[in-house]
C-alpha positions in Angstrom: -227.3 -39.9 -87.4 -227.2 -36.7 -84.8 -225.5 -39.3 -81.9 -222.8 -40.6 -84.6 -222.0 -36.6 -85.5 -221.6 -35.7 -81.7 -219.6 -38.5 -81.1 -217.3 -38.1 -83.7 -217.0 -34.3 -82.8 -216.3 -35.1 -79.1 -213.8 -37.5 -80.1 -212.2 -34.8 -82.2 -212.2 -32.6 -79.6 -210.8 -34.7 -76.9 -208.2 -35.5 -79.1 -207.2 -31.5 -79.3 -207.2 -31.7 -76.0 -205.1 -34.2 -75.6 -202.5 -33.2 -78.0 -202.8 -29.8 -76.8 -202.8 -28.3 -79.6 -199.0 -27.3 -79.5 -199.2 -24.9 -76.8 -195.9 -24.9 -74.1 -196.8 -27.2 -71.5 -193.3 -26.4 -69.2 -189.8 -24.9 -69.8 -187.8 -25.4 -72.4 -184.0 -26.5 -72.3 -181.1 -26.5 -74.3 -177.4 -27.8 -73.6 -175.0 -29.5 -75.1 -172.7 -32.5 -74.4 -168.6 -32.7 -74.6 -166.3 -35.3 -73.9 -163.1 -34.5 -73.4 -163.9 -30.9 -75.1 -165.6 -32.7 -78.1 -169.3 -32.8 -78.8 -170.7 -36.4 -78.1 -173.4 -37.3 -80.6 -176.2 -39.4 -80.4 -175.8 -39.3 -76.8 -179.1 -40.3 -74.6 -179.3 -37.1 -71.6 -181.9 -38.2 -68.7 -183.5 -35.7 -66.4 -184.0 -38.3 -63.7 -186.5 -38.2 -61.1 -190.6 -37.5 -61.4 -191.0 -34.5 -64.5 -188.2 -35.5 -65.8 -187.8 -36.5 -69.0 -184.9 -37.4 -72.0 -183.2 -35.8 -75.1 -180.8 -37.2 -77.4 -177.8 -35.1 -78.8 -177.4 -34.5 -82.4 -174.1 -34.3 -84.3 -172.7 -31.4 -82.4 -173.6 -32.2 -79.2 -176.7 -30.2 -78.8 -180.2 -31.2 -77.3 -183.2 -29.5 -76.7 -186.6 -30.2 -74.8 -189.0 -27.5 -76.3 -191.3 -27.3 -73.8 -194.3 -29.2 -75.4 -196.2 -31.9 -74.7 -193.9 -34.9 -74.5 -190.7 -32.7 -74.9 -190.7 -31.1 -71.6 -189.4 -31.3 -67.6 -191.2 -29.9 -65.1 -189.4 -26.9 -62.8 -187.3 -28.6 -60.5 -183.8 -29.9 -59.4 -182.4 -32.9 -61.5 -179.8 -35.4 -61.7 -178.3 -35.9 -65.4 -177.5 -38.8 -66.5 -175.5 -39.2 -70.1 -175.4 -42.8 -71.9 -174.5 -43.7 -75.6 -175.0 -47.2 -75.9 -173.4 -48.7 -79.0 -173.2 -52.3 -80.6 -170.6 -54.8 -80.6 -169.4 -53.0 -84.6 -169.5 -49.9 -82.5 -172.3 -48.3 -84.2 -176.0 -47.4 -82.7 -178.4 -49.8 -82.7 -181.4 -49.3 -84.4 -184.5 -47.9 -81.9 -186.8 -50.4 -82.4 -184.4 -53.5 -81.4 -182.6 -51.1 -78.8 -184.9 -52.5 -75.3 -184.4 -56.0 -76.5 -180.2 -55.5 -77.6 -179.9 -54.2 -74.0 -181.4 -56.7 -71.8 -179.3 -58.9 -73.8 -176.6 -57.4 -72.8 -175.4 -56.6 -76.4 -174.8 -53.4 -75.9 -172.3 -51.6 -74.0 -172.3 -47.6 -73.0 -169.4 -45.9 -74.6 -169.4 -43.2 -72.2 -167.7 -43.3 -68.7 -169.9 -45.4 -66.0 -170.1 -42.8 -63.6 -172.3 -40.3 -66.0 -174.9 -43.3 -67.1 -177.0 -43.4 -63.5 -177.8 -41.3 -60.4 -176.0 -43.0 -57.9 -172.3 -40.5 -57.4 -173.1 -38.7 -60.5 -171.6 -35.2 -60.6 -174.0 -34.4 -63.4 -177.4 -31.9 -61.9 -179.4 -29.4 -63.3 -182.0 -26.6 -62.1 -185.1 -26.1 -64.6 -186.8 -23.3 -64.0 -190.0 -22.1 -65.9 -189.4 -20.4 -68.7 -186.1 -20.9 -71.1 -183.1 -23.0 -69.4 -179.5 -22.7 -71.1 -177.8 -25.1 -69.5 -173.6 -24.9 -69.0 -172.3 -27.3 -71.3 -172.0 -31.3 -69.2 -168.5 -31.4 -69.7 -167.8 -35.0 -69.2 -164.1 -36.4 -68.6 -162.6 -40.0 -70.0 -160.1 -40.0 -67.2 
């Protein structure tokens, strides 16, 4: 009965651990997307390269990475890549059936090619610790 007890209470406590029970694990960052001087929502922002990590924009353009586990880049210089991938109705495909629609090649990034990888992408960032506000990525159609 005393070995079940201490292996349910390391278990807990390794599970805290992991979690981390909400404490900041790196900086935080906030910025915003704009296509031709209009917020892009539902767009898909990767901090490429190791740390890095992805945000998606909500209906004014915004993201943030709070700094948490899971939620957070590492200090360090970036390339930014911005995608919005819709279906063939032109609406977002659902996230669960998003990996599979893709390799398909049913869906198609509504966003100009040259911000959806790192290769002659204008798009960078610097994270530093601590809070980032990044410029706006003012992306252009033409």
């Amino acid at each position: 009965m005393r070995v079940r007890f201490w292996c349910y209470a390391f278990f807990f406590c390794s599970l805290l651990a992991l979690i981390g029970c909400g404490g900041k694990t790196g900086p935080s960052v906030k910025g915003k997307v704009l296509l031709d001087g209009q917020p892009v929502a539902g767009a898909k922002v990767t901090f490429e390269g190791k740390g890095g990590n992805v945000a998606i924009t909500d209906s004014e353009g915004k993201f943030f990475l709070d700094g948490k586990a899971f939620t957070s880049v590492q200090p360090g210089k970036y390339v930014v890549s911005v995608t919005k991938y819709l279906n063939k109705e032109g609406k977002a495909p659902p996230s669960e059936d998003f990996d599979q629609l893709l390799a398909a090649n049913q869906l198609t990034n509504s966003l100009p090619a040259q911000y959806g990888g790192p290769e002659e992408n204008p798009l960078t960032a610097e994270i530093k610790d601590g809070v980032n506000e990044l410029p706006p990525f003012e992306l252009k159609s033409k």
